[in-house]
N, C-alpha and C positions, 0 to 999 in steps of 0.2 A: 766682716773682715775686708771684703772688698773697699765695703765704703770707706774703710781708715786707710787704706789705700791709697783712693783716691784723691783722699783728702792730703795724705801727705804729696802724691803726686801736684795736687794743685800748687800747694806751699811752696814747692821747688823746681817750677817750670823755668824759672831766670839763673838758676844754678845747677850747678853739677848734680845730678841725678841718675844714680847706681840704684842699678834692678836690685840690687840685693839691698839696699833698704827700703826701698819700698816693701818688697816683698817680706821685712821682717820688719815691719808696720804693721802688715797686715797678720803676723803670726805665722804667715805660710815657708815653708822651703822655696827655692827657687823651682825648681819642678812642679811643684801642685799652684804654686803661684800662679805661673802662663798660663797652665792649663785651666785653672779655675775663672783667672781673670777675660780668658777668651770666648767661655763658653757665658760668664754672665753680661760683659761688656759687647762683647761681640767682634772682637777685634782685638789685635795684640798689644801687650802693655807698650811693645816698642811702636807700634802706627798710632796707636794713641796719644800717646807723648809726641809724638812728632804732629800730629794734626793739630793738638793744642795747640802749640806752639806756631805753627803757622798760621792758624786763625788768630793769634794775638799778633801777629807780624802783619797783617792783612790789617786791622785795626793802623796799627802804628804806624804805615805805610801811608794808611789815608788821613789820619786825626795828630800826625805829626810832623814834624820837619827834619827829623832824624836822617842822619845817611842810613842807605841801606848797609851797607858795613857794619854798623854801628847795630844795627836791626839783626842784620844776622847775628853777630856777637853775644849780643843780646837775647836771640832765642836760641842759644848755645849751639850754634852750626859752627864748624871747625874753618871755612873760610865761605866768604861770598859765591864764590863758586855753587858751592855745594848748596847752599841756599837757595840759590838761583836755581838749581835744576829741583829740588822738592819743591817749592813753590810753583814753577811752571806745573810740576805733577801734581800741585792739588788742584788751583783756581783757572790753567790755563796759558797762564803768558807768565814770563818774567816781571819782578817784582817790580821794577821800573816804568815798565808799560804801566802795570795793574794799575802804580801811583796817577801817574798824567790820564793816564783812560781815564779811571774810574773816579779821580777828582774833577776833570772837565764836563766829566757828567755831571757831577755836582755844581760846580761852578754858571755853569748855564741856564740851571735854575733862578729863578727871582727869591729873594731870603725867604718867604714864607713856602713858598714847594721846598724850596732845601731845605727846611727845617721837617716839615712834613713826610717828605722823602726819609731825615733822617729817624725820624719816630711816627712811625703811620697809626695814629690813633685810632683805634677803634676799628681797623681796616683789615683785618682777619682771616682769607679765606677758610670758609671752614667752620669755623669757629665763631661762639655768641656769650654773651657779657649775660650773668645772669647771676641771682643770689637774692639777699633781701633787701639788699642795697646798692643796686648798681649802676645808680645816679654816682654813687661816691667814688667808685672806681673809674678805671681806666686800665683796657688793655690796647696792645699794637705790635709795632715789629720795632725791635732795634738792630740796626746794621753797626752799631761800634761795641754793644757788648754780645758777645756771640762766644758760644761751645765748639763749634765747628763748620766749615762753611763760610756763609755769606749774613746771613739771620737768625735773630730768636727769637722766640716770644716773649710778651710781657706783661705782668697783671701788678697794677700798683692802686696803692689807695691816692684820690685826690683831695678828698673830704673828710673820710671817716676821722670818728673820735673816739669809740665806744667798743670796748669787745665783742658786743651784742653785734656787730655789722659784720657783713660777710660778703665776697663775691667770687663766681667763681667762671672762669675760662673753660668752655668745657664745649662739646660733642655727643652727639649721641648716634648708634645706626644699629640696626637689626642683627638681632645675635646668630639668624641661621645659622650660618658659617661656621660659630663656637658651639652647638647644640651638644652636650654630654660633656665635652671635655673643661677641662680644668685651666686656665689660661694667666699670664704673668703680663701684666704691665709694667712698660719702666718707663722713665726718662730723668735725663739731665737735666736738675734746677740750682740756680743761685740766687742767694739771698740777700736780702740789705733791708737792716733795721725793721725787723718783723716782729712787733711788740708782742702779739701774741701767739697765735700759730699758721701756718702755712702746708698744703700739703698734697698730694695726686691724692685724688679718690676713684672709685669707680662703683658704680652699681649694677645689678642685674634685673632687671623685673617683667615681670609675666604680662599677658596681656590684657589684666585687670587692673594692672599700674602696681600692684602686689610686689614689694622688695625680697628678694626671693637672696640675695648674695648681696655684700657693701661692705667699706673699708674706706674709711677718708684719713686713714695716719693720726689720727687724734690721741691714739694709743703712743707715740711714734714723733711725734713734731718736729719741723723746723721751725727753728728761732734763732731771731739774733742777724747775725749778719754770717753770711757760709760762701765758702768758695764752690762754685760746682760741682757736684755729686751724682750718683746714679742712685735713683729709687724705683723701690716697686710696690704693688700689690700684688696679690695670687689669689684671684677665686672660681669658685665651680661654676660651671653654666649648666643651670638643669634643664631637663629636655623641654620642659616647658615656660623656657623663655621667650620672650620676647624682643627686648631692648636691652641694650646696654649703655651706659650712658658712663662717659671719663672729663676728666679737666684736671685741675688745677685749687684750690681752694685758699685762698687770703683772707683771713680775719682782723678785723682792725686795721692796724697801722702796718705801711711796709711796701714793698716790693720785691719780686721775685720775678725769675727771667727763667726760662725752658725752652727746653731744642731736643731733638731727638726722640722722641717718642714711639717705643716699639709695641707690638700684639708677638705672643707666641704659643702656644699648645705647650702644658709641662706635664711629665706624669706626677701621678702622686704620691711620689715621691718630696714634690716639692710642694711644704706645708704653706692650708690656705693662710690667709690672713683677715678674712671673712669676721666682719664682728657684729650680723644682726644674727640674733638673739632668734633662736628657730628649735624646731624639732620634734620629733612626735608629740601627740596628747596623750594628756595622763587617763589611766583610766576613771579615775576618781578623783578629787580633790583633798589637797593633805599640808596637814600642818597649821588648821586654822586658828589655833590657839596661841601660835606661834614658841611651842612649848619645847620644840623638838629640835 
């Protein structure tokens, strides 16, 4: 419910946008709406809409020649004024500065660092290129298409041709920390022309290398071309884990951009999404005839 939410929030970030339909996008009243929407996005439907919107105003600011007038209008602020002072409240200075600052930093560059600068290939803190093909890809930072902020990340195919190919943007770091409990990953991805599937995974494993918990959305996919959204996984960490290992996963053709990427402790109440295949042995072996 969320997610159609969201989606309808995307659609209508340059138009008039009343809680109450979003809120009956997503099926909810206005009440369980906020609340719902606060407790999984993490923040309120109204500071979300407004941060969009001024991360697409930050874009336009710098990759256009638009007045700012025209920019606030545009991200539905009731006059420049008022623009001007949530703008300084997200990135720090008024939108006018931001433009001349942060273009003449651009500008001073030689074309190939500007270009560099504007899409840092490969350049990742963090984060490593891995799959069965990742000669074929390419991930980096993009500073013009972003969720909120200043950057996002991004994993696209450069080469591939074949469904068989895979890459994925990912991290891995020691599960202490999560030991027993049950834990929800999210983040914001958008899409563009993802012929086959795209997706957050995350694994769990012991320190045999033994997959002990996993979910890569394959159940679940994005495709196609999607405006930003919030995804998650939910799985156990049993006490004798190990590692934990998250990213991103592209197949084929396509690209996909992400930002925001949370860890949180759920109870369990909130169902996993766990899909390897586990569980006690049988005492016996049954059904060899396959008759039953």
């Amino acid at each position: 419910m969320i997610y159609q939410a969201l989606g309808y929030i995307e659609a209508h970030l340059e138009e008039e946008l009343k809680l109450e339909d979003a809120a009956a996008a997503a099926g909810f009243s206005m009440y369980h709406f906020h609340r719902i929407f606060l407790q999984q996005v993490g923040m309120s439907v109204t500071d979300y809409i407004r941060s969009r919107r001024l991360a697409g105003a930050s874009a336009l600011l710098l990759y256009t020649s638009e007045d700012i007038i025209q920019i606030a209008f545009r991200c539905r602020f009731e006059s420049q004024e008022a623009f001007t002072r949530a703008f300084k409240k997200e990135y720090g200075m008024p939108p006018g500065r931001y433009r001349k600052l942060m273009g003449s930093v651009q500008q001073t560059k030689g074309r190939r660092e500007e270009m560099e600068n504007m899409s840092e290939q490969g350049k990742v803190k963090g984060w490593i290129l891995s799959g069965s093909d990742p000669s074929h890809y390419e991930m980096g930072i993009d500073r013009e298409t972003v969720h909120m902020g200043k950057v996002s990340g991004y994993l696209r195919s450069v080469s591939a041709t074949s469904e068989t190919q895979f890459a994925t943007m990912m991290q891995q770091f020691k599960a202490d920390k999560y030991k027993g409990e049950r834990i929800k990953l999210s983040a914001f991805i958008q899409a563009e022309k993802v012929g086959h599937f795209a997706g957050l995974w995350m694994r769990v494993d012991n320190a045999a290398g033994d997959t002990l918990q996993f979910d890569n959305m394959s159940d679940r996919p994005i495709q196609g071309t999607l405006p930003w959204n919030l995804y998650s996984i939910v799985l156990d960490v049993p006490a004798a884990s190990e590692s934990i290992s998250f990213g991103v996963l592209l197949t084929g053709q396509g690209k996909v951009w992400m930002d925001g990427f949370t860890f949180e402790t759920v109870d369990k109440r909130t169902p996993s999404t766990n899909m390897q295949i586990g569980g006690e042995l049988r005492d016996e072996p049954e059904n060899l005839s396959f008759e039953e």
